[in-house]
Biopython code that builds the backbone (N, CA, C, O; Angstrom):
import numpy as np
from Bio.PDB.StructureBuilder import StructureBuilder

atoms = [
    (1, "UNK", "N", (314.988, 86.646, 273.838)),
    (1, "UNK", "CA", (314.041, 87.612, 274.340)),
    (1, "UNK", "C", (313.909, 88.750, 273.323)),
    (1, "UNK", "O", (314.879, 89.166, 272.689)),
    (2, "UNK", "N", (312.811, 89.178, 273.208)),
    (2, "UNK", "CA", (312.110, 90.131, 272.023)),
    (2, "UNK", "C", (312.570, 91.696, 272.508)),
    (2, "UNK", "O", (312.355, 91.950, 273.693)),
    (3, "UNK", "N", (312.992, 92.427, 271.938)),
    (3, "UNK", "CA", (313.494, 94.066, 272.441)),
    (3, "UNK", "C", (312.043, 94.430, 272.075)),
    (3, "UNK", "O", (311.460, 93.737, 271.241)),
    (4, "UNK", "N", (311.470, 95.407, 272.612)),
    (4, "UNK", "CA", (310.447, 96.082, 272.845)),
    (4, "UNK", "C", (311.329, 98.243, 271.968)),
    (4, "UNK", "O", (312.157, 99.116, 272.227)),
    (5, "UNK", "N", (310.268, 97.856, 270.954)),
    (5, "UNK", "CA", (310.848, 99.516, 270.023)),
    (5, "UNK", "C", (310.193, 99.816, 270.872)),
    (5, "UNK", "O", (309.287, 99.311, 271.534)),
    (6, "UNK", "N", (311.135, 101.430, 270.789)),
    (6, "UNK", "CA", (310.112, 102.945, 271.677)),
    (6, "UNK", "C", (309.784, 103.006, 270.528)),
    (6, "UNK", "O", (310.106, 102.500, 269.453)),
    (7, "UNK", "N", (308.728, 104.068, 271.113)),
    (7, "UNK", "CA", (307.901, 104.692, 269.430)),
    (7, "UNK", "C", (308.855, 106.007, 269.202)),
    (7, "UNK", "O", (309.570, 106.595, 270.013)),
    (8, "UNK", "N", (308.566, 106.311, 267.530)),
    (8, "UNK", "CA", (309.439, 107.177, 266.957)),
    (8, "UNK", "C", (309.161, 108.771, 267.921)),
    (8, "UNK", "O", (309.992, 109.679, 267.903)),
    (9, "UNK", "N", (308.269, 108.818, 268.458)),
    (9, "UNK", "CA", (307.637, 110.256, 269.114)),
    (9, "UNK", "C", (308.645, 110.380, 270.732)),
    (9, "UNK", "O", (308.830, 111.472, 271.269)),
    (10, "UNK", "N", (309.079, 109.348, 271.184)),
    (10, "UNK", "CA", (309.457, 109.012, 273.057)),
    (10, "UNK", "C", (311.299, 109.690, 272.697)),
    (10, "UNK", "O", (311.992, 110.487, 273.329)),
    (11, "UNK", "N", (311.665, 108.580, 270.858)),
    (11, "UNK", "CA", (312.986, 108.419, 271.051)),
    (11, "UNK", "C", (313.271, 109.783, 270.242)),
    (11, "UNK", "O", (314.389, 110.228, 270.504)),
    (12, "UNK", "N", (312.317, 110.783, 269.052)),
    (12, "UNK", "CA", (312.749, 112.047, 269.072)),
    (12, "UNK", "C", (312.976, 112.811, 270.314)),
    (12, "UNK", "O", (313.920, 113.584, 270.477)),
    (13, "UNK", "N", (311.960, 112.525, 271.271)),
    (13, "UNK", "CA", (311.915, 113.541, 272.608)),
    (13, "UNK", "C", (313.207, 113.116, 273.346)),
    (13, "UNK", "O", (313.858, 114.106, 273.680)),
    (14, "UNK", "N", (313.835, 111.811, 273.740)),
    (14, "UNK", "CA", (314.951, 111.464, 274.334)),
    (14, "UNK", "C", (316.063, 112.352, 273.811)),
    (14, "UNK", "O", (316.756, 113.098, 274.504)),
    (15, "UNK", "N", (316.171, 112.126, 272.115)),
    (15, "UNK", "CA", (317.552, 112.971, 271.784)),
    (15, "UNK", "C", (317.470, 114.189, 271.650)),
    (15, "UNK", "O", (318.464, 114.816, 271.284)),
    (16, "UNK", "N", (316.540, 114.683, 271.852)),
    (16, "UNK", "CA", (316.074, 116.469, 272.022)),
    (16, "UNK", "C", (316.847, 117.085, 273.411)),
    (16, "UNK", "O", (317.603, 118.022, 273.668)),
    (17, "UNK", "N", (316.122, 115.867, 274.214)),
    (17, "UNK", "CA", (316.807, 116.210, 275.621)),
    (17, "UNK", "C", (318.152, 115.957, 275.526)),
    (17, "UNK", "O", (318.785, 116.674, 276.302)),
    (18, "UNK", "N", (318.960, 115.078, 274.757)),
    (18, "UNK", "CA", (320.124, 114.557, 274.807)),
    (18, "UNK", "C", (321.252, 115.900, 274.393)),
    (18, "UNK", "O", (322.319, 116.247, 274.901)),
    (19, "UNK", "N", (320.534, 116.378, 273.358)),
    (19, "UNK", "CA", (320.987, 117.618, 272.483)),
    (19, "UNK", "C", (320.951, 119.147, 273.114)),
    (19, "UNK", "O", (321.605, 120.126, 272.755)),
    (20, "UNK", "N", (319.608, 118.989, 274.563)),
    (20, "UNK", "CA", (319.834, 120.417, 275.400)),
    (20, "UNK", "C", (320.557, 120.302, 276.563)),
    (20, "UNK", "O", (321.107, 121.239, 277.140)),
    (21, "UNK", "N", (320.555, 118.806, 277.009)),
    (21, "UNK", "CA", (321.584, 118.944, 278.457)),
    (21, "UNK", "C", (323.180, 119.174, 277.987)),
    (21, "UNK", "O", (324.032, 119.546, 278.795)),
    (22, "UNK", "N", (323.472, 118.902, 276.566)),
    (22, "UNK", "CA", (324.482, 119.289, 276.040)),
    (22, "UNK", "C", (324.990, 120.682, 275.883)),
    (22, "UNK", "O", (326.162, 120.974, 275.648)),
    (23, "UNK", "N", (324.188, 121.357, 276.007)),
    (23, "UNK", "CA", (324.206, 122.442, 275.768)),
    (23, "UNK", "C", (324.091, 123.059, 273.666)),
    (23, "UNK", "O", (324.453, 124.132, 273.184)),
    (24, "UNK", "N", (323.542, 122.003, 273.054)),
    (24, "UNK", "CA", (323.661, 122.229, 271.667)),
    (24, "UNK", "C", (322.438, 123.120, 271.475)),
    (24, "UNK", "O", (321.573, 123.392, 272.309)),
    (25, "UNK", "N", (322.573, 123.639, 269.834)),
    (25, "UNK", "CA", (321.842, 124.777, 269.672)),
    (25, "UNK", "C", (320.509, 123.618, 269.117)),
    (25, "UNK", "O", (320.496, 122.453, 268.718)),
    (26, "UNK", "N", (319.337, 124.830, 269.390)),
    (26, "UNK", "CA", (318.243, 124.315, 268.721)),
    (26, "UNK", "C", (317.902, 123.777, 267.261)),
    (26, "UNK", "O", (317.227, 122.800, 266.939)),
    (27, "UNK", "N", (318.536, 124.658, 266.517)),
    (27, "UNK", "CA", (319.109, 124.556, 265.024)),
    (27, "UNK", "C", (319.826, 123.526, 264.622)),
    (27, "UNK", "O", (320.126, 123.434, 263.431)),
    (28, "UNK", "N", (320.252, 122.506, 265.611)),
    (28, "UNK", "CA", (320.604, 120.766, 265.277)),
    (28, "UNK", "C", (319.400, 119.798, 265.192)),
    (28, "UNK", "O", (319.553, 118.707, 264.642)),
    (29, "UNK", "N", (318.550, 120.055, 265.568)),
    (29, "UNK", "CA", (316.934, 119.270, 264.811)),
    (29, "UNK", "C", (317.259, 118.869, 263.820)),
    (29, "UNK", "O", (317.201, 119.645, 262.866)),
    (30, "UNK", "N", (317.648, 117.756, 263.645)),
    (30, "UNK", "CA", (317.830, 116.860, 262.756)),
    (30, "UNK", "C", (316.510, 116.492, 261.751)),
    (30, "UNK", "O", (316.611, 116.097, 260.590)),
    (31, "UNK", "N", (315.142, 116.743, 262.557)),
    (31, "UNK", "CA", (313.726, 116.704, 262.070)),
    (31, "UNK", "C", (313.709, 118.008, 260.844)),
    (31, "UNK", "O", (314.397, 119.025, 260.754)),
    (32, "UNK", "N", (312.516, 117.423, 259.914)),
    (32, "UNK", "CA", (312.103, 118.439, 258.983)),
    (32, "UNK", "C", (310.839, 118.481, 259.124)),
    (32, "UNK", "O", (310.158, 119.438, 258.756)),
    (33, "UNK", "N", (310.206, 117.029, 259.894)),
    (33, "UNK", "CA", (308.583, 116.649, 259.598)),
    (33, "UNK", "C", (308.389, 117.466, 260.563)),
    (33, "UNK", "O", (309.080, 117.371, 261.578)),
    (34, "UNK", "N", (307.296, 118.544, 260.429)),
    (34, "UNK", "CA", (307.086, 119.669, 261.598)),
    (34, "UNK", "C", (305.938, 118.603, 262.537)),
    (34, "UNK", "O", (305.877, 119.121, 263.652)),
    (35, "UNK", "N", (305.049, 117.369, 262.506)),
    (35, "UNK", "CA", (304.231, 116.933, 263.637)),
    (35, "UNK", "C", (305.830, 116.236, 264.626)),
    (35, "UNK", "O", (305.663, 116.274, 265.845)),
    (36, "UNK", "N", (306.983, 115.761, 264.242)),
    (36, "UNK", "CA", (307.657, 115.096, 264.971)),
    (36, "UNK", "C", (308.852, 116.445, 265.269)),
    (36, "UNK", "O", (309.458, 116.409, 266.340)),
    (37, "UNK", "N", (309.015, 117.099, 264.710)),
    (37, "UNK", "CA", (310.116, 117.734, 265.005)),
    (37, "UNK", "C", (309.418, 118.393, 266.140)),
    (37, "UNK", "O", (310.312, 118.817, 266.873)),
    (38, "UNK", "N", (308.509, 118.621, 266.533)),
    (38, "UNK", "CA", (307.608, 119.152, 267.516)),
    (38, "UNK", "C", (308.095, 118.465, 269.076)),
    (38, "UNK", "O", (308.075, 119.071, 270.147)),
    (39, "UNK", "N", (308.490, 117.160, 268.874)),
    (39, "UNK", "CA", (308.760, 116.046, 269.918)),
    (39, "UNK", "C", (310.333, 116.265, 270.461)),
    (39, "UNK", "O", (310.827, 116.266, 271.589)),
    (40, "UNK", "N", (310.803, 116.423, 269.301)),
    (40, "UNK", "CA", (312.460, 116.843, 269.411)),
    (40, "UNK", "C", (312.943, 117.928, 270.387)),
    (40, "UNK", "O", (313.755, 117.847, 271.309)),
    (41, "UNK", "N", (312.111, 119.118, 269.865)),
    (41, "UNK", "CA", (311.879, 120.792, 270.336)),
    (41, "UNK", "C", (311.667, 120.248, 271.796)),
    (41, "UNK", "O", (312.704, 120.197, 272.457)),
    (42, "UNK", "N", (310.430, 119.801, 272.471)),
    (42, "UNK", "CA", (310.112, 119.678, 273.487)),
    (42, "UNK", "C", (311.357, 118.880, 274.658)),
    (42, "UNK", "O", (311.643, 119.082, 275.838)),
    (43, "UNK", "N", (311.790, 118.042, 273.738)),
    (43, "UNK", "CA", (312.601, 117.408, 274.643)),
    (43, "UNK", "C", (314.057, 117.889, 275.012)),
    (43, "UNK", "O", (314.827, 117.519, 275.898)),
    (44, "UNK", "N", (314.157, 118.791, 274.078)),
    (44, "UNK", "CA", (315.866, 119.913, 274.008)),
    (44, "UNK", "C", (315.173, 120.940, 275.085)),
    (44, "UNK", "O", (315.681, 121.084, 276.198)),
    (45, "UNK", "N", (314.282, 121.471, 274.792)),
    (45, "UNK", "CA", (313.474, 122.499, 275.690)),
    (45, "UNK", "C", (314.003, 122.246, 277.286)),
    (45, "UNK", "O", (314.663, 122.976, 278.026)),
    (46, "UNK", "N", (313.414, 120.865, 277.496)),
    (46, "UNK", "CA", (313.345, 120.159, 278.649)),
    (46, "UNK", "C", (315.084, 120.032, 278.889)),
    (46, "UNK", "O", (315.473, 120.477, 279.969)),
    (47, "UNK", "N", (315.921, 119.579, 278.153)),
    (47, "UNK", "CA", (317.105, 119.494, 278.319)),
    (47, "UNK", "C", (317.633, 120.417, 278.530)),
    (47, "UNK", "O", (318.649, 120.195, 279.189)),
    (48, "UNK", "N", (317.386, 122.026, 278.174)),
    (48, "UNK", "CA", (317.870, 123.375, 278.493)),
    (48, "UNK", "C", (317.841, 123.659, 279.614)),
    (48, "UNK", "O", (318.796, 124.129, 280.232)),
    (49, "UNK", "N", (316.457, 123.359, 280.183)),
    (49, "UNK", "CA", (316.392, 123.671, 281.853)),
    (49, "UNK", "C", (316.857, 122.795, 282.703)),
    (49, "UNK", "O", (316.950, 123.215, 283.857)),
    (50, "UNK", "N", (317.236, 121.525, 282.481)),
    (50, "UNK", "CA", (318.020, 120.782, 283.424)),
    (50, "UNK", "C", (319.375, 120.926, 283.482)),
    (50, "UNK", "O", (320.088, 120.730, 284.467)),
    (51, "UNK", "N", (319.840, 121.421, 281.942)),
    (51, "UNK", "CA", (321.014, 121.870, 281.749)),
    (51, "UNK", "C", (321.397, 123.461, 282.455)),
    (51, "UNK", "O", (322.561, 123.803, 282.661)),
    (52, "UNK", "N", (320.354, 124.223, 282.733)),
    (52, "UNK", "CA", (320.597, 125.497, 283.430)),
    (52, "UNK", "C", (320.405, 125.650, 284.786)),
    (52, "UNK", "O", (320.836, 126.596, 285.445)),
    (53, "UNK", "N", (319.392, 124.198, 285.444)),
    (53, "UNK", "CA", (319.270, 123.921, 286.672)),
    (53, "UNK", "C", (320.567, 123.602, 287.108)),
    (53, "UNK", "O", (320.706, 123.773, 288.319)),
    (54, "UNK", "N", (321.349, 123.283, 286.641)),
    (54, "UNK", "CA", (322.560, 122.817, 286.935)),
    (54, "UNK", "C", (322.705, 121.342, 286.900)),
    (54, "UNK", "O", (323.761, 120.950, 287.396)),
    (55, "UNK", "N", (321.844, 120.342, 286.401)),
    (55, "UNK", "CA", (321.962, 118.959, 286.454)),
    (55, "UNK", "C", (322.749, 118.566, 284.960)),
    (55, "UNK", "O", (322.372, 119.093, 283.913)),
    (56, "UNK", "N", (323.514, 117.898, 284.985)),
    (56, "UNK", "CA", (324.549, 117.179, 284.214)),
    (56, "UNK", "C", (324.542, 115.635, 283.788)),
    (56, "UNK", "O", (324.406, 114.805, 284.687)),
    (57, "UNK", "N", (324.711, 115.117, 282.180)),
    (57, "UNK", "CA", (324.766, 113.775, 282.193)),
    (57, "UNK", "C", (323.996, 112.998, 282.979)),
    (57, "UNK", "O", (322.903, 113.457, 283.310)),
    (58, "UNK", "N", (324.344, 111.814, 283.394)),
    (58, "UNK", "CA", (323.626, 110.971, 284.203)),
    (58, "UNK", "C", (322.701, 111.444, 285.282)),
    (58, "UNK", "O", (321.841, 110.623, 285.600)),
    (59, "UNK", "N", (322.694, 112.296, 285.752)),
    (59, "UNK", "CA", (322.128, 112.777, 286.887)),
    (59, "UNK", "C", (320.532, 113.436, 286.514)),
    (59, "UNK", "O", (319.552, 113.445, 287.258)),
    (60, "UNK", "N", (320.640, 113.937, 285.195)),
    (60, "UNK", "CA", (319.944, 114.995, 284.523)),
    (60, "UNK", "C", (318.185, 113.623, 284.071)),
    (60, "UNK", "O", (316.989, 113.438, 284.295)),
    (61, "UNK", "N", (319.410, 113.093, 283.333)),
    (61, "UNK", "CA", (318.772, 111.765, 282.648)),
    (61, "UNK", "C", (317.593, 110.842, 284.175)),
    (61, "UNK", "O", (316.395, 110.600, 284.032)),
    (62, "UNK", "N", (318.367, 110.542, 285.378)),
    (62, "UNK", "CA", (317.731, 110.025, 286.423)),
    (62, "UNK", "C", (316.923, 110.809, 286.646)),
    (62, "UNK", "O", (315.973, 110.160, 287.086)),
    (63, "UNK", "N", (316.546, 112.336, 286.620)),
    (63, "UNK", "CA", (315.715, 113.073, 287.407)),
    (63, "UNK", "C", (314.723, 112.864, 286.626)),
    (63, "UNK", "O", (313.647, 112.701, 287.201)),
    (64, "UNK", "N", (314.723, 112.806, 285.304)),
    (64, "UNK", "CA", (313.598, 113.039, 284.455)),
    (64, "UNK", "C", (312.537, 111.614, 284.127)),
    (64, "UNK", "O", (312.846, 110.464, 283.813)),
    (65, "UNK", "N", (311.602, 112.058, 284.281)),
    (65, "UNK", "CA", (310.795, 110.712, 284.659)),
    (65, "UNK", "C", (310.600, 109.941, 283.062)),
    (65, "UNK", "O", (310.143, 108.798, 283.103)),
    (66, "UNK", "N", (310.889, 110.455, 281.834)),
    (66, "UNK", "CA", (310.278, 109.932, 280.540)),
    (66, "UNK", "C", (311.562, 109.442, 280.322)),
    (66, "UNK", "O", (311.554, 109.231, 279.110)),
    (67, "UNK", "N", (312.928, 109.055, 280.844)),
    (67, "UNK", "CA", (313.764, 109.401, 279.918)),
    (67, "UNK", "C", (314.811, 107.626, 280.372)),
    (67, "UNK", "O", (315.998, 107.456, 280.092)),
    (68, "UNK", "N", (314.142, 106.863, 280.900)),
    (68, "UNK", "CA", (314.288, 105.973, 281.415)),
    (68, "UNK", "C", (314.150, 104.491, 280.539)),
    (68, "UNK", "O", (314.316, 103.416, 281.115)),
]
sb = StructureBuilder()
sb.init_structure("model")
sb.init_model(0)
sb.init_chain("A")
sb.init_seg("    ")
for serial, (resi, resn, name, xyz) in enumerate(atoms, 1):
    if name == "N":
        sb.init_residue(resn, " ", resi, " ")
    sb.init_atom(name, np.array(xyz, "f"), 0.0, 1.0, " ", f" {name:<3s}", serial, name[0])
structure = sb.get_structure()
């Protein structure tokens, strides 16, 4: 059976989020290309507030509808 790639834009935004429910700083953007590092930002963004909502790990990850 054939794996199906995410596109490079879904899996910057995944580890963005991966990097704010962590609580890591913004300044770990691993991106330099400013159209994709744009994707990264958004998805740490998103990870900050689930991380300040109080949602954690697995739980954080289930709530969020892109991240599946």
């Amino acid at each position: 059976m054939k794996r199906q790639k995410r596109d490079k834009t879904s899996t910057l935004f995944n580890r963005g989020f991966q990097a704010g429910i962590n609580g890591k700083s913004r300044d770990s953007c691993p991106v330099q290309v400013t159209e994709l590092r744009s994707h990264w930002m958004s998805g740490w963004r998103e990870g900050r507030d689930a991380h300040w909502s109080g949602m954690d790990g697995v739980s954080a990850i289930q709530a969020h509808p892109g991240l599946h």
